[in-house]
ROLUMKOL-189965 format. One record per atom (N, C-alpha, C): residue in three letters; x, y, z. Coordinates in steps of 0.2 Angstrom, whole numbers, padded with zeros to 4 digits, always signed. Each point is the difference from the previous one (the first is absolute). Last residue first. Layout:
<recs>
alaXYZ
...
</recs>
This chain:
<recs>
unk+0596+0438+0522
unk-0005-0004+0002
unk-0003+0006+0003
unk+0023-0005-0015
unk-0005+0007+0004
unk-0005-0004+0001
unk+0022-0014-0006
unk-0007+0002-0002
unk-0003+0005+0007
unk+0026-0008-0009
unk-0006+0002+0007
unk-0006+0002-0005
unk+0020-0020-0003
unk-0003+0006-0003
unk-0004+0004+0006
unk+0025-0013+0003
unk-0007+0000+0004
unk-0004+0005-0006
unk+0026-0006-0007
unk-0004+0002+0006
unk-0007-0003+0000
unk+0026-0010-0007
unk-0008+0001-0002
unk-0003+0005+0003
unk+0027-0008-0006
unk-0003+0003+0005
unk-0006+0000-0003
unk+0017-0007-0016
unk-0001-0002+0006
unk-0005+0000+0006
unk-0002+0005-0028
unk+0002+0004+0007
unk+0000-0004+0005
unk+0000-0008-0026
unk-0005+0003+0007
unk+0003+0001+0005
unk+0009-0007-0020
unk-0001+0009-0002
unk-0004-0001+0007
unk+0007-0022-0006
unk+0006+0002-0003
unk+0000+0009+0004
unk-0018-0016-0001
unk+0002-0001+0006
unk+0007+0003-0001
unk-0012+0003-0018
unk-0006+0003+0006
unk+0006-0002+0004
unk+0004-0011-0018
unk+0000+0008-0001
unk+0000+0004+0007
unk-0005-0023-0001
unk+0008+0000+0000
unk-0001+0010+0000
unk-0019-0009-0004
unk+0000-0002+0007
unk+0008+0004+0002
unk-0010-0001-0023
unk-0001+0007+0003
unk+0002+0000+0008
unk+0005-0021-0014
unk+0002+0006-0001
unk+0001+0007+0002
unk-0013-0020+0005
unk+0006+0000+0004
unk+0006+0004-0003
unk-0028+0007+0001
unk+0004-0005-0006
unk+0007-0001+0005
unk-0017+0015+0006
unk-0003-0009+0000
unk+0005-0005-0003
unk-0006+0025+0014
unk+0008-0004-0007
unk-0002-0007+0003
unk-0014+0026+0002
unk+0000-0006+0002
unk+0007-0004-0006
unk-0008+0027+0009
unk+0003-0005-0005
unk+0001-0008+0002
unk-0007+0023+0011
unk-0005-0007-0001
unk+0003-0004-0004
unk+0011+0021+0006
unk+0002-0004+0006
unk-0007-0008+0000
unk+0000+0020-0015
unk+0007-0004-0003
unk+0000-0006+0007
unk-0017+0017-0001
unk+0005+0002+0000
unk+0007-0002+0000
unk-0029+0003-0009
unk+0006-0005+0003
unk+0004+0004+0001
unk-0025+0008-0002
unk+0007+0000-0003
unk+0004-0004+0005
unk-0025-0006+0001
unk+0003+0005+0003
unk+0008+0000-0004
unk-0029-0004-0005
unk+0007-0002-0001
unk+0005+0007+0004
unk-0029-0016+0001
unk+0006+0006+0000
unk+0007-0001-0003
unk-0024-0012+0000
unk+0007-0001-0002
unk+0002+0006+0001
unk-0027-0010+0003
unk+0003+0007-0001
unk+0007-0001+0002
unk-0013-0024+0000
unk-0001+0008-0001
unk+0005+0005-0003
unk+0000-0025+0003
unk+0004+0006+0004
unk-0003+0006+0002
unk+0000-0022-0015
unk-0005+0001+0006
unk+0000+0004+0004
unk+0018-0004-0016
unk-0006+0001-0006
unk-0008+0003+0007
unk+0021-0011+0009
unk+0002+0010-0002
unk-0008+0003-0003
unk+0006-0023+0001
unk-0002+0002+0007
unk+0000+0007-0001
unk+0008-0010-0021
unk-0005-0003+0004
unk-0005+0005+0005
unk+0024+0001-0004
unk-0007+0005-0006
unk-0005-0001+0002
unk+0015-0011+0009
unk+0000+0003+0005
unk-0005+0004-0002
unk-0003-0026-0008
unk+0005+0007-0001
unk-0002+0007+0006
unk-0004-0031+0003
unk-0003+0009-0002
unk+0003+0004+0001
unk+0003-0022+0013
unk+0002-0002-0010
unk-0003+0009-0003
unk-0012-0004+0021
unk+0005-0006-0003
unk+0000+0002-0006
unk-0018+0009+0014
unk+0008+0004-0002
unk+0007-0005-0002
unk-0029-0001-0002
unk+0006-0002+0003
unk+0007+0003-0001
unk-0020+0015-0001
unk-0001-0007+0000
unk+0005-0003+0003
unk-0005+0025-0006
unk+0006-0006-0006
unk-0004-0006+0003
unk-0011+0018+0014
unk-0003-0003-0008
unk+0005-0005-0006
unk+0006+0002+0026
unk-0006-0002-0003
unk-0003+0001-0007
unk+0020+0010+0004
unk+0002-0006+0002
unk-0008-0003-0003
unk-0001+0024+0001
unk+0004-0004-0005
unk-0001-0009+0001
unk-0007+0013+0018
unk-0003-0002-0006
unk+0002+0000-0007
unk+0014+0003+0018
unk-0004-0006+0005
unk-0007+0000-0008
unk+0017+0017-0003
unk+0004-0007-0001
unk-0005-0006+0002
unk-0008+0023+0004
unk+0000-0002-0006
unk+0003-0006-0001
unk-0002+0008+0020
unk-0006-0003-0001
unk+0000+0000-0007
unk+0019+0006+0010
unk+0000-0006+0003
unk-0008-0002-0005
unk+0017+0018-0010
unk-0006+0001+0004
unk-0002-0010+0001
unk+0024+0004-0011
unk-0008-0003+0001
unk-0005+0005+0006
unk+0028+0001-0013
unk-0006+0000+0006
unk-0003+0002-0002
unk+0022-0007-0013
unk-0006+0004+0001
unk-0002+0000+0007
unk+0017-0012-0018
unk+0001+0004+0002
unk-0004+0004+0003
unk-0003-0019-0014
unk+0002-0003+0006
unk+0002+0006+0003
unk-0005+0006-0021
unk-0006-0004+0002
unk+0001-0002+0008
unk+0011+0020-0017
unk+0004-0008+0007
unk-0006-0002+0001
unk+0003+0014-0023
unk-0003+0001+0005
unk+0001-0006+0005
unk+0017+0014-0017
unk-0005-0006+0000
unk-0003+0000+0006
unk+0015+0016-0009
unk-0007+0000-0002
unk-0003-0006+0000
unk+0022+0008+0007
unk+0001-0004-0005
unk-0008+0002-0004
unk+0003+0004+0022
unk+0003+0005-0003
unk+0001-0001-0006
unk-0020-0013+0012
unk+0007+0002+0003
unk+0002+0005-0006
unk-0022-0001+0014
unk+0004+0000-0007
unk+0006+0001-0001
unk-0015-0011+0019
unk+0004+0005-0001
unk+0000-0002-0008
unk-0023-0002+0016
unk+0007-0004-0004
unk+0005+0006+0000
unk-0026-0001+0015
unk+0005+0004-0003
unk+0005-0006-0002
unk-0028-0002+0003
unk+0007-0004+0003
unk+0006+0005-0004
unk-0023+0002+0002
unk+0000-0007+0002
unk+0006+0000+0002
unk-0011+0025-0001
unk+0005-0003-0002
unk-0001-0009+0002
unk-0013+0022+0006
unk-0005-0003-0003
unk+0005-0009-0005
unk+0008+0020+0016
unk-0004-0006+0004
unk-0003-0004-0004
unk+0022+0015+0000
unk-0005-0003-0007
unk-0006-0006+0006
unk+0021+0008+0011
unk-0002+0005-0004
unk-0007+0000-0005
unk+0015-0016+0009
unk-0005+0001+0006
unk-0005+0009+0000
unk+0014-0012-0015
unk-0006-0002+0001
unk-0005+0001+0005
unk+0024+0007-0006
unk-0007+0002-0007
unk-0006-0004+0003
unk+0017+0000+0016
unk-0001+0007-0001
unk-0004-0001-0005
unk+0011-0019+0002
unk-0006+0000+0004
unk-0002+0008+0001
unk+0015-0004-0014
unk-0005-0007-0003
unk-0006+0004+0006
unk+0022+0007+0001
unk-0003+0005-0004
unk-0007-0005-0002
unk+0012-0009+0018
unk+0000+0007+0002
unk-0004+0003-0006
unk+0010-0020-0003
unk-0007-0002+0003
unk-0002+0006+0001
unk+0022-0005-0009
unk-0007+0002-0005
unk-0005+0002+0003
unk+0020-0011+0008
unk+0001+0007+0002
unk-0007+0004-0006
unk+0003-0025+0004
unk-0003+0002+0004
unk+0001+0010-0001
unk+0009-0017-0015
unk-0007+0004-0001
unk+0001+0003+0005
unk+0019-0013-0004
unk+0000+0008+0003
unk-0008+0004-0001
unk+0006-0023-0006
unk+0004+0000+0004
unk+0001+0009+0004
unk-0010-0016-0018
unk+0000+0005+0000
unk+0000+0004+0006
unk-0004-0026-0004
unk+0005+0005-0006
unk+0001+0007-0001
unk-0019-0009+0014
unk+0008+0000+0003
unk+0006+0000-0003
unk-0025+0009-0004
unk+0004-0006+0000
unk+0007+0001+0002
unk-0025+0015+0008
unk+0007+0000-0002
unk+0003-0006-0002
unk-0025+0012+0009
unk+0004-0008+0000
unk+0007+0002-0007
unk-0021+0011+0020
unk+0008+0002-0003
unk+0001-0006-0004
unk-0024+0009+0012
unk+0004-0005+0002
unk+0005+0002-0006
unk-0018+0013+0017
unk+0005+0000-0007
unk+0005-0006+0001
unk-0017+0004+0017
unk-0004+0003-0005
unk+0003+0001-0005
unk-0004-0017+0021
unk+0005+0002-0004
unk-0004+0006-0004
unk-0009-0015+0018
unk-0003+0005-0003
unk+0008+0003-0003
unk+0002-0021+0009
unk-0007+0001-0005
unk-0002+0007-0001
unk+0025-0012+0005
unk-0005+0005+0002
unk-0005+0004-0005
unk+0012-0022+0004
unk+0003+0002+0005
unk-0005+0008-0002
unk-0008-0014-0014
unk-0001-0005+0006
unk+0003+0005+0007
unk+0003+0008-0023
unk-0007+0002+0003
unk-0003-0005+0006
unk+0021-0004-0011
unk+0000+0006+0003
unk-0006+0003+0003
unk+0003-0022-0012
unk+0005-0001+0005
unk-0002+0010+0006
unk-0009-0004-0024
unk-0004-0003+0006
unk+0005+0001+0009
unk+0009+0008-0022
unk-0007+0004+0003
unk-0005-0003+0006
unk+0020-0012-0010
unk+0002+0004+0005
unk-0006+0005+0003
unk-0002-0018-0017
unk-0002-0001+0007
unk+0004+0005+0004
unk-0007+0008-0022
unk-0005-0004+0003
unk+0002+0000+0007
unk+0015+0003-0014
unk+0001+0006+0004
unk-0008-0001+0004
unk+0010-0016-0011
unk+0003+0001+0004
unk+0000+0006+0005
unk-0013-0008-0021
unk+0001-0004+0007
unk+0002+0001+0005
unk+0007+0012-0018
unk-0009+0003+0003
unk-0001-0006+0003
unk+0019-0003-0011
unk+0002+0005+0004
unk-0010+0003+0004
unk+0009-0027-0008
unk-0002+0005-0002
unk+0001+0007+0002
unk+0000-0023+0008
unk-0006+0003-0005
unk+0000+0006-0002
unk+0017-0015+0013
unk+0002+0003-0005
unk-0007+0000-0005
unk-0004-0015+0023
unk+0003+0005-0003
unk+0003+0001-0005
unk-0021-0011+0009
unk+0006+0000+0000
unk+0003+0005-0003
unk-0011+0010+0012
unk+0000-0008+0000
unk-0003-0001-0004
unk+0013+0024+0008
unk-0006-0003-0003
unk+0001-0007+0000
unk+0011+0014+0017
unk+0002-0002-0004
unk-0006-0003-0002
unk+0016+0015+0020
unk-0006-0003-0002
unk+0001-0002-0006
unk+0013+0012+0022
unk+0000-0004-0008
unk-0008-0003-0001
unk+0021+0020+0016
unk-0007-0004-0001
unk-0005-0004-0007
unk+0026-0002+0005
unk-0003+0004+0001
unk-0009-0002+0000
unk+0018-0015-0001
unk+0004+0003+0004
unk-0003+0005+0001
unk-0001-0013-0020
unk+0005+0004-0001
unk+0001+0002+0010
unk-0010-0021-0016
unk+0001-0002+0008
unk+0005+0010-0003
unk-0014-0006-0020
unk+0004-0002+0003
unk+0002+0003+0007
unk-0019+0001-0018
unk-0001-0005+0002
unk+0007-0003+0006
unk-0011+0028-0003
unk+0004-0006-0002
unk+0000-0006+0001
unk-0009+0025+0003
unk-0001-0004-0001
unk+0005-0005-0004
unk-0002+0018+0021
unk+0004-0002-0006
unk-0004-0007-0002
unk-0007+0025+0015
unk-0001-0008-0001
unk+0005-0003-0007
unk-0003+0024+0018
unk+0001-0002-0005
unk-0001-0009+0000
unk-0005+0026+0011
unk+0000-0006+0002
unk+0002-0004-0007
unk+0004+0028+0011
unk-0005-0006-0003
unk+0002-0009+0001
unk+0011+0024+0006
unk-0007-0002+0003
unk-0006-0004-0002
unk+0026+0006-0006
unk-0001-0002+0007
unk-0008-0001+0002
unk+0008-0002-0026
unk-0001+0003+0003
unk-0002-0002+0007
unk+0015-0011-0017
unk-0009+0001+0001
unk+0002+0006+0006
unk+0020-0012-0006
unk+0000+0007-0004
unk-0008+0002+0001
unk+0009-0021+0006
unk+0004+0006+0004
unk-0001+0005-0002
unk-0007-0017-0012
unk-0006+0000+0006
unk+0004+0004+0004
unk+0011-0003-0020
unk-0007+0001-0002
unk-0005+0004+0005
unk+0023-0014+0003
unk+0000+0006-0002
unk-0005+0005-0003
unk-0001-0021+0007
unk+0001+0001+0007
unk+0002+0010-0004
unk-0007-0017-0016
unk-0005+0000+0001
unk+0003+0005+0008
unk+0017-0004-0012
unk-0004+0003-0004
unk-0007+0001+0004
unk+0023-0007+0013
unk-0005-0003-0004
unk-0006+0006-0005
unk+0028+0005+0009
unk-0008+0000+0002
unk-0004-0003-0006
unk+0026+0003-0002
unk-0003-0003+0006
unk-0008-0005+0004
unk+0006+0018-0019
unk+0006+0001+0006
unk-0002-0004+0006
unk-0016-0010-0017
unk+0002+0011-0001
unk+0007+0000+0005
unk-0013-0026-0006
unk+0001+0006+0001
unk+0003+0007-0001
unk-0019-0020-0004
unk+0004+0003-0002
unk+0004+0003+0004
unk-0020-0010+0004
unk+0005-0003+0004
unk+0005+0004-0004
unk-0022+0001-0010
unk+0001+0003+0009
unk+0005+0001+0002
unk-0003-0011-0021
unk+0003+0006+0001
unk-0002+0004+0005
unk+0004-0025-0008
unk-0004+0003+0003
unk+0002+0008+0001
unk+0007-0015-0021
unk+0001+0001+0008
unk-0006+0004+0003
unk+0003-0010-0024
unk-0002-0003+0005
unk+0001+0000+0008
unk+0005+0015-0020
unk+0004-0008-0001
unk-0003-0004+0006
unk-0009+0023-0007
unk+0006+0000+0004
unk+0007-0007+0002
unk-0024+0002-0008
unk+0003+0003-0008
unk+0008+0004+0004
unk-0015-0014+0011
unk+0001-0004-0005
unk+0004+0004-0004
unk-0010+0000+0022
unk+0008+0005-0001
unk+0002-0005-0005
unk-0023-0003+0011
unk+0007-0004+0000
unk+0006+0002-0002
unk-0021+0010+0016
unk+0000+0001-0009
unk+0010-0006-0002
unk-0012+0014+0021
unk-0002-0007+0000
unk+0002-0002-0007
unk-0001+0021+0014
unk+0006-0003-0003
unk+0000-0009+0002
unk-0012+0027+0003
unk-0001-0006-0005
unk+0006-0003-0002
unk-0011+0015+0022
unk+0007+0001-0005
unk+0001-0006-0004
unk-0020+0017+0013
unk+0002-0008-0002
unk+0006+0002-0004
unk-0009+0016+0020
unk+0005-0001-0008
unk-0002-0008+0000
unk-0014+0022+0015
unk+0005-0005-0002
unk+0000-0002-0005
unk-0012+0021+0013
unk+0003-0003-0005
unk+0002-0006+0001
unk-0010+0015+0017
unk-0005+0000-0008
unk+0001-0005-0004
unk+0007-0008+0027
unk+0003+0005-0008
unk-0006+0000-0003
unk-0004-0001+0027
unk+0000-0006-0008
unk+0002+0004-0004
unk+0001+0009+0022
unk+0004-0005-0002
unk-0001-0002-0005
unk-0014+0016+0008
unk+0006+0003-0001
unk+0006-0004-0002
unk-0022-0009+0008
unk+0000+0003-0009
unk+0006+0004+0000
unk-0001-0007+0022
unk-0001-0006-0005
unk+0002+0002-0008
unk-0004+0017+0017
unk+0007-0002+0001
unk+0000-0007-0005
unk-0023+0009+0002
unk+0006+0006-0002
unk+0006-0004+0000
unk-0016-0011+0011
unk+0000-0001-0005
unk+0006+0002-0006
unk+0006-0006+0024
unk-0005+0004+0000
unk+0001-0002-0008
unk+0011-0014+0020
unk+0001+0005-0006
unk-0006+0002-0003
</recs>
């Protein structure tokens, strides 16, 4: 197989999907395993990435999907996205956007399309967020230019126990892209009940333009 056909396979993009966190302010469930009509949180997440990218689920529990996990575990969300970052540039070192979405938010993935249009737009950009429609900004909502998140990491140091602010602070230049209500995350067993009450049975595929 020739060079051409190689580079034709490795995705721009892939997803860390941060679902390492104990579901404390959910009563202590694992909110991967929740589920929607059926369907796992985390299986209705990774059904919805986009057909041409690659994803990694970080969590310390057996889900069935491709998995990884900071040591020991529950360090935190930038630990976790730490060891997906790794897990990913192992399977493919010349990545050039990396995604990371939490799994309480069970429909990011339909974001990536207007995430990855702003940045691939803005060369000079570290990392685009969403602004959800509330006006708060999703720190766990975004993509990384691959060589920003690889120099963030090294200038934070250790990523145990550090805020997402933190790692954002080493970022560079922060774009924002408008929400469209599909980044809403439900951490609470309240917003969980809400959510599994109004979601749509059927999911689709985003498509990102490549």
């Amino acid at each position: 197989m020739n060079q051409t056909a190689n580079q034709a396979q490795q995705p721009r993009l892939a997803t860390i999907v941060v679902a390492g966190g104990q579901g404390t302010r959910m009563g202590g469930v694992d909110k991967a395993s929740v589920k929607v009509h059926g369907v796992r949180l985390v299986d209705r997440l990774t059904a919805q990435q986009p057909s041409a990218t690659d994803y990694v689920v970080v969590s310390p529990r057996e889900l069935g999907l491709p998995l990884t996990c900071e040591q020991p575990p529950f360090g935190g969300p930038v630990a976790g996205i730490h060891a997906g970052f790794e897990y990913l540039l192992h399977r493919h070192p010349d990545l050039e956007f990396i995604a990371t979405l939490p799994v309480d938010a069970p429909d990011s993935p339909q974001i990536l399309p207007r995430l990855f249009a702003a940045i691939t737009a803005d060369s000079s950009a570290g990392v685009a967020l969403i602004r959800s429609q509330d006006g708060s900004l999703q720190n766990l909502c975004g993509i990384w230019r691959t060589s920003a998140l690889k120099n963030s990491f090294d200038q934070l140091g250790s990523p145990r126990n550090q805020s997402v602010r933190r790692l954002l602070a080493q970022a560079g230049r922060i774009i924002e892209a408008e929400g469209t209500g599909e980044e809403q995350d439900y951490d609470t067993r309240q917003e969980a009940d809400a959510y599994i009450s109004s979601a749509s049975e059927n999911v689709r595929r985003a498509k990102l333009d490549h």
